[in-house]
C-alpha positions as CSV (number, residue, x, y, z in Angstrom):
1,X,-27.1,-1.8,-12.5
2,X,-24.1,-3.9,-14.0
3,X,-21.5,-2.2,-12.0
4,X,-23.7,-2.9,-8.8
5,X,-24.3,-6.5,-9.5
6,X,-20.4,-6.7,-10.1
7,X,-20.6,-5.1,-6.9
8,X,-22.6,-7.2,-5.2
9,X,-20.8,-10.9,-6.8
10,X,-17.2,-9.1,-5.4
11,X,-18.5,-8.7,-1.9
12,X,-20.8,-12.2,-1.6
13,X,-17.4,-14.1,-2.9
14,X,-15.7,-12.0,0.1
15,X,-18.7,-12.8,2.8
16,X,-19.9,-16.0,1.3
17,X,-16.8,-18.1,-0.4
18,X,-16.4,-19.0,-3.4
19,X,-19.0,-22.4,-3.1
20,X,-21.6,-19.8,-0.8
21,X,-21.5,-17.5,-3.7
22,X,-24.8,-18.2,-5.7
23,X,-27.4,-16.0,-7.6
24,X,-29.4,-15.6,-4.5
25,X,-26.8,-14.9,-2.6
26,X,-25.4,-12.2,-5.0
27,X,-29.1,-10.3,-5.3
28,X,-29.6,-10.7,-1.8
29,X,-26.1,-8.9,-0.9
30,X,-26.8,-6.4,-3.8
31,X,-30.5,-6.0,-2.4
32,X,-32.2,-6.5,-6.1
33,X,-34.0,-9.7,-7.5
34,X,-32.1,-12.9,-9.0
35,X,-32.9,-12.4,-12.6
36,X,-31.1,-9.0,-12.5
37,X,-28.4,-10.8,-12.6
38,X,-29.5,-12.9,-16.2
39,X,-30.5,-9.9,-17.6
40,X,-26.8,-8.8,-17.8
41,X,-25.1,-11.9,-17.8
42,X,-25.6,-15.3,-19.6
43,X,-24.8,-17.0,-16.5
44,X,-23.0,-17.1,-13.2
45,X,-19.7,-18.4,-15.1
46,X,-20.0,-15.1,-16.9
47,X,-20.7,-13.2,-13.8
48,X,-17.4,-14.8,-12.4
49,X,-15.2,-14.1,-15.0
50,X,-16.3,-10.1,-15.9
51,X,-16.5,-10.0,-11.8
52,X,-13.0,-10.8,-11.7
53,X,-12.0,-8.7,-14.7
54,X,-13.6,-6.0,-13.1
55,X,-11.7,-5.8,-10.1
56,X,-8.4,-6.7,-11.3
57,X,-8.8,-4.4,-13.9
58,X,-9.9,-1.3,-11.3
59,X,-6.9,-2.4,-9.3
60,X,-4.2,-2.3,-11.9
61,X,-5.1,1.3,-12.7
62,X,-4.9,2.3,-9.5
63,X,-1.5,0.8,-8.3
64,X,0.0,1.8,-11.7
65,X,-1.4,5.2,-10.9
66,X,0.0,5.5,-7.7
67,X,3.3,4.0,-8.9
68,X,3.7,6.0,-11.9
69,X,7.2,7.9,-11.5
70,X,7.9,5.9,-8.3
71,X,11.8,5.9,-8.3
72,X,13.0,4.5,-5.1
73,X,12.5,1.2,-3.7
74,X,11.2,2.4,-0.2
75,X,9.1,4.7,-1.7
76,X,7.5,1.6,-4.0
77,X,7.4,-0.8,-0.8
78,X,5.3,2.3,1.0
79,X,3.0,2.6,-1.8
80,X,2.8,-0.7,-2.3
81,X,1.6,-1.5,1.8
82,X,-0.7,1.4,1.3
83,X,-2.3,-0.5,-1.7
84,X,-2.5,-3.8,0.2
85,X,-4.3,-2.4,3.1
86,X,-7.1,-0.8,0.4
87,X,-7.1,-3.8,-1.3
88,X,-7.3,-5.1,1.9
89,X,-10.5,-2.8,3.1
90,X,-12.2,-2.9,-0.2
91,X,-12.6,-6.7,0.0
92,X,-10.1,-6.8,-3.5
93,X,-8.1,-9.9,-1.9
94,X,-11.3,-11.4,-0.1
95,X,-12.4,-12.0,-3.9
96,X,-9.5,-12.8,-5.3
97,X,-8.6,-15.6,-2.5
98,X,-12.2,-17.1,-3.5
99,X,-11.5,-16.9,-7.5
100,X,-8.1,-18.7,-6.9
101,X,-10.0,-21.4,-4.9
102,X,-12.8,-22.0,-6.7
103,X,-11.5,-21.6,-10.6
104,X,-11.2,-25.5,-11.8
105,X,-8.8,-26.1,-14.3
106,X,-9.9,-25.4,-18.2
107,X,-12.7,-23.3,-16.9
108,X,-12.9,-20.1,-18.2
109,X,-12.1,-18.5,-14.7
110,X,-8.9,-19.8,-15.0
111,X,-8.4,-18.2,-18.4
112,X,-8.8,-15.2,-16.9
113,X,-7.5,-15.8,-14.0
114,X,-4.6,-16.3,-16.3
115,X,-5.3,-12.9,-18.2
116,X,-5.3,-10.9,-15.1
117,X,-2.1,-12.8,-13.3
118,X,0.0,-11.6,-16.3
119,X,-1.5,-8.1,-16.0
120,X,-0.5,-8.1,-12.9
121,X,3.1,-9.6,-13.4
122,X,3.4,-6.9,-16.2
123,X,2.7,-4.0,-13.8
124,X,5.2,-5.6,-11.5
125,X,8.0,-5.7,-14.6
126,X,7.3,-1.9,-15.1
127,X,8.2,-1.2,-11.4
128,X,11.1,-2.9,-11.5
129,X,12.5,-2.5,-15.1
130,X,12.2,1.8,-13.4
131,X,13.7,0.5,-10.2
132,X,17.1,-1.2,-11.7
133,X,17.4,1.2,-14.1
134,X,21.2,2.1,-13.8
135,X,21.6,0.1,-11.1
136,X,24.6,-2.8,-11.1
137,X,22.4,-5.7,-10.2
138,X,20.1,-4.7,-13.4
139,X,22.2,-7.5,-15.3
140,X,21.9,-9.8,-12.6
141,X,18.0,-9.5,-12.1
142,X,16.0,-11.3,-15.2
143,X,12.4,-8.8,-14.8
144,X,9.8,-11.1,-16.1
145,X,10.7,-13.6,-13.8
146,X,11.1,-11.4,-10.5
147,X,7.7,-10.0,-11.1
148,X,6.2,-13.4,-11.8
149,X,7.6,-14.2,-8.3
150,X,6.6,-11.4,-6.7
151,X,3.2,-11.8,-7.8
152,X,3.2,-15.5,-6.7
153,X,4.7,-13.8,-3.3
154,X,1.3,-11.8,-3.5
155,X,-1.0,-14.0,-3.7
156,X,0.7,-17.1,-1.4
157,X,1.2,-14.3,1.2
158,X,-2.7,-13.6,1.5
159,X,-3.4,-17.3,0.9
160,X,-1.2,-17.9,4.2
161,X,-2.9,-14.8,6.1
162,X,-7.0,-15.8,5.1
163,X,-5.7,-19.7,6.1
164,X,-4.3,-19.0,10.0
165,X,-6.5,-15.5,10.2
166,X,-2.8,-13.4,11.4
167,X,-3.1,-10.2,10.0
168,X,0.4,-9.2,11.4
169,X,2.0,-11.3,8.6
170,X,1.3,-8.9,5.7
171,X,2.6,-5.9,8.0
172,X,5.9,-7.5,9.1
173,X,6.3,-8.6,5.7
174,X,6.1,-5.0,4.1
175,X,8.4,-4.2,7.3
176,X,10.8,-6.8,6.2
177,X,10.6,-5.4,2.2
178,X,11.0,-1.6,3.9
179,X,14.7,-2.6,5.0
180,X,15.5,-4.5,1.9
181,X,14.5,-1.2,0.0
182,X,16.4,1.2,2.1
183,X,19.4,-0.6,1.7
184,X,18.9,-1.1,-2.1
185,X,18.5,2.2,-2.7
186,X,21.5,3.3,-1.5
187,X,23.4,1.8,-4.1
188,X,23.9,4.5,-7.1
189,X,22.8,4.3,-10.2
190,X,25.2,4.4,-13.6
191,X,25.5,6.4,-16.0
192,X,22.8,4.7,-18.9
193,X,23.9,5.0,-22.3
Protein backbone atom coordinates (compact mmCIF):
# COMPACT_ATOMS: atom_id res chain seq x y z
CA UNK A 1 0.00 0.00 0.00
CA UNK A 2 3.14 2.40 0.45
CA UNK A 3 4.38 1.88 -2.98
CA UNK A 4 0.80 2.69 -4.29
CA UNK A 5 0.32 5.81 -2.33
CA UNK A 6 3.89 6.75 -3.64
CA UNK A 7 2.15 5.93 -6.66
CA UNK A 8 -0.64 7.79 -6.50
CA UNK A 9 1.34 11.36 -4.90
CA UNK A 10 3.83 10.93 -8.33
CA UNK A 11 0.93 10.92 -10.63
CA UNK A 12 -1.51 13.75 -8.76
CA UNK A 13 1.86 16.13 -8.72
CA UNK A 14 1.87 15.21 -12.62
CA UNK A 15 -2.21 15.79 -13.12
CA UNK A 16 -2.64 18.16 -10.32
CA UNK A 17 0.60 20.61 -9.78
CA UNK A 18 2.44 20.91 -7.25
CA UNK A 19 -0.22 23.47 -5.20
CA UNK A 20 -3.31 20.90 -6.61
CA UNK A 21 -1.51 18.08 -5.01
CA UNK A 22 -3.25 17.56 -1.55
CA UNK A 23 -4.26 14.43 0.57
CA UNK A 24 -7.56 14.19 -1.07
CA UNK A 25 -6.30 14.59 -4.12
CA UNK A 26 -3.63 11.89 -3.68
CA UNK A 27 -6.39 9.13 -2.24
CA UNK A 28 -8.69 10.14 -4.78
CA UNK A 29 -6.01 9.46 -7.77
CA UNK A 30 -4.85 6.27 -5.78
CA UNK A 31 -8.72 5.30 -5.34
CA UNK A 32 -8.16 4.61 -1.25
CA UNK A 33 -9.23 6.89 1.69
CA UNK A 34 -7.14 9.99 3.01
CA UNK A 35 -5.87 8.53 6.20
CA UNK A 36 -4.13 5.80 4.16
CA UNK A 37 -1.95 8.19 3.49
CA UNK A 38 -1.10 9.11 7.66
CA UNK A 39 -0.96 5.71 8.36
CA UNK A 40 2.33 5.53 6.39
CA UNK A 41 3.52 8.92 6.56
CA UNK A 42 3.71 11.64 9.30
CA UNK A 43 2.54 14.07 6.93
CA UNK A 44 2.34 15.34 3.35
CA UNK A 45 6.01 16.93 3.73
CA UNK A 46 7.01 13.38 4.31
CA UNK A 47 4.97 12.05 1.52
CA UNK A 48 6.81 14.74 -0.69
CA UNK A 49 10.13 14.01 0.21
CA UNK A 50 10.10 9.73 0.14
CA UNK A 51 7.71 10.47 -3.12
CA UNK A 52 10.60 12.12 -4.65
CA UNK A 53 13.16 9.75 -3.36
CA UNK A 54 11.26 7.18 -4.68
CA UNK A 55 11.27 8.12 -8.18
CA UNK A 56 14.63 9.48 -8.51
CA UNK A 57 15.86 6.66 -6.85
CA UNK A 58 13.90 4.03 -9.43
CA UNK A 59 15.21 6.18 -12.16
CA UNK A 60 18.89 6.21 -11.38
CA UNK A 61 18.90 2.46 -11.42
CA UNK A 62 17.49 2.28 -14.42
CA UNK A 63 19.52 4.72 -16.57
CA UNK A 64 22.73 3.42 -14.82
CA UNK A 65 21.43 0.02 -15.88
CA UNK A 66 20.93 0.82 -19.26
CA UNK A 67 24.15 2.75 -19.42
CA UNK A 68 26.30 0.31 -17.74
CA UNK A 69 29.21 -0.48 -20.35
CA UNK A 70 27.91 2.22 -22.71
CA UNK A 71 31.16 3.22 -24.57
CA UNK A 72 30.36 5.45 -27.31
CA UNK A 73 28.93 8.80 -27.26
CA UNK A 74 26.09 8.15 -29.82
CA UNK A 75 25.32 5.09 -28.32
CA UNK A 76 24.87 7.10 -24.72
CA UNK A 77 22.88 10.03 -26.51
CA UNK A 78 20.49 6.99 -27.93
CA UNK A 79 20.05 5.61 -24.64
CA UNK A 80 19.79 8.52 -23.07
CA UNK A 81 16.54 9.84 -25.64
CA UNK A 82 15.19 6.43 -25.02
CA UNK A 83 15.19 7.23 -21.16
CA UNK A 84 13.71 10.72 -21.62
CA UNK A 85 10.84 9.55 -23.58
CA UNK A 86 10.05 6.73 -20.51
CA UNK A 87 10.69 9.21 -18.18
CA UNK A 88 8.65 11.13 -20.29
CA UNK A 89 5.51 8.39 -20.47
CA UNK A 90 5.88 7.37 -16.92
CA UNK A 91 5.08 10.94 -15.70
CA UNK A 92 9.00 10.84 -14.05
CA UNK A 93 9.54 14.66 -15.28
CA UNK A 94 5.72 15.59 -14.74
CA UNK A 95 6.79 15.13 -10.94
CA UNK A 96 9.94 16.26 -10.92
CA UNK A 97 8.87 19.76 -12.74
CA UNK A 98 6.21 20.11 -9.74
CA UNK A 99 9.00 19.15 -6.89
CA UNK A 100 11.37 21.89 -8.50
CA UNK A 101 8.41 24.36 -8.28
CA UNK A 102 6.98 23.85 -5.29
CA UNK A 103 10.12 22.95 -2.89
CA UNK A 104 10.64 26.45 -0.84
CA UNK A 105 13.95 27.07 0.22
CA UNK A 106 15.17 25.34 3.79
CA UNK A 107 12.38 22.97 3.37
CA UNK A 108 13.14 19.53 3.52
CA UNK A 109 12.17 18.99 -0.20
CA UNK A 110 14.92 20.97 -1.08
CA UNK A 111 17.29 18.88 0.93
CA UNK A 112 16.39 16.26 -1.04
CA UNK A 113 15.91 17.78 -3.88
CA UNK A 114 19.47 18.43 -3.21
CA UNK A 115 20.29 14.66 -2.35
CA UNK A 116 18.84 13.42 -5.53
CA UNK A 117 20.33 16.34 -7.96
CA UNK A 118 23.86 15.14 -6.86
CA UNK A 119 22.80 11.47 -7.48
CA UNK A 120 21.98 12.41 -10.52
CA UNK A 121 25.09 14.61 -11.40
CA UNK A 122 27.08 11.50 -10.08
CA UNK A 123 25.49 9.11 -12.62
CA UNK A 124 26.26 11.71 -15.19
CA UNK A 125 30.27 11.82 -13.96
CA UNK A 126 30.30 7.97 -14.42
CA UNK A 127 29.09 8.30 -18.13
CA UNK A 128 31.43 10.68 -18.86
CA UNK A 129 34.59 9.82 -16.77
CA UNK A 130 33.86 6.03 -19.30
CA UNK A 131 33.28 8.39 -22.30
CA UNK A 132 36.76 10.42 -22.13
CA UNK A 133 38.50 7.74 -21.08
CA UNK A 134 41.66 7.95 -23.43
CA UNK A 135 40.40 10.47 -25.27
CA UNK A 136 42.59 13.92 -25.76
CA UNK A 137 40.00 16.30 -24.50
CA UNK A 138 39.88 14.13 -21.11
CA UNK A 139 42.38 16.90 -19.68
CA UNK A 140 40.50 19.58 -21.03
CA UNK A 141 36.92 18.47 -19.67
CA UNK A 142 36.74 18.95 -15.59
CA UNK A 143 33.76 15.85 -15.02
CA UNK A 144 32.03 17.04 -11.90
CA UNK A 145 31.31 20.12 -13.45
CA UNK A 146 30.07 18.90 -17.04
CA UNK A 147 27.73 16.62 -15.34
CA UNK A 148 26.53 19.30 -12.97
CA UNK A 149 25.67 21.18 -16.29
CA UNK A 150 24.27 18.58 -18.03
CA UNK A 151 21.99 17.89 -15.29
CA UNK A 152 21.06 21.72 -15.11
CA UNK A 153 20.60 21.19 -19.10
CA UNK A 154 18.09 18.41 -17.93
CA UNK A 155 16.05 19.89 -15.98
CA UNK A 156 15.95 23.66 -17.68
CA UNK A 157 15.30 21.71 -20.98
CA UNK A 158 11.90 20.15 -19.53
CA UNK A 159 11.31 23.35 -17.54
CA UNK A 160 11.26 25.18 -21.14
CA UNK A 161 9.18 22.24 -22.87
CA UNK A 162 6.19 21.97 -19.78
CA UNK A 163 6.37 26.23 -19.93
CA UNK A 164 5.54 26.70 -24.05
CA UNK A 165 3.92 22.89 -24.21
CA UNK A 166 6.55 22.12 -27.59
CA UNK A 167 7.38 18.74 -27.33
CA UNK A 168 9.64 18.88 -30.51
CA UNK A 169 12.30 20.71 -28.31
CA UNK A 170 13.46 17.67 -26.37
CA UNK A 171 13.63 15.61 -29.78
CA UNK A 172 15.66 18.20 -31.78
CA UNK A 173 17.71 18.60 -28.83
CA UNK A 174 18.75 14.73 -28.58
CA UNK A 175 19.07 15.26 -32.53
CA UNK A 176 21.47 18.04 -32.01
CA UNK A 177 23.56 15.83 -29.10
CA UNK A 178 23.31 12.68 -31.82
CA UNK A 179 25.76 14.85 -34.19
CA UNK A 180 27.86 16.16 -31.42
CA UNK A 181 28.35 12.38 -30.50
CA UNK A 182 29.14 11.01 -33.86
CA UNK A 183 31.61 13.36 -34.39
CA UNK A 184 33.19 12.86 -30.93
CA UNK A 185 33.52 9.55 -31.28
CA UNK A 186 35.44 9.54 -34.00
CA UNK A 187 38.28 10.86 -32.35
CA UNK A 188 40.60 7.75 -30.96
CA UNK A 189 41.30 7.03 -27.81
CA UNK A 190 45.19 6.73 -26.28
CA UNK A 191 46.89 4.45 -25.02
CA UNK A 192 46.00 4.78 -20.84
CA UNK A 193 48.72 3.98 -18.71
Amino acid sequence: MRARVLDATLASLGSNGFSGTTARAIAQVGGFAPGVIYYHFADLDDLLVAALAHTSESRVRRYRSELSGVGKAATAVEVLRRLYEEDSAVGHIAAIQEFYAGARPGSRLAGQLAVETRRWEELGEELLTGLLRGRPLASLVRVKIAASAAVAFYIGMETLTHLDGDRARPAQLFDQAARVAAVFDKIPRMPVS
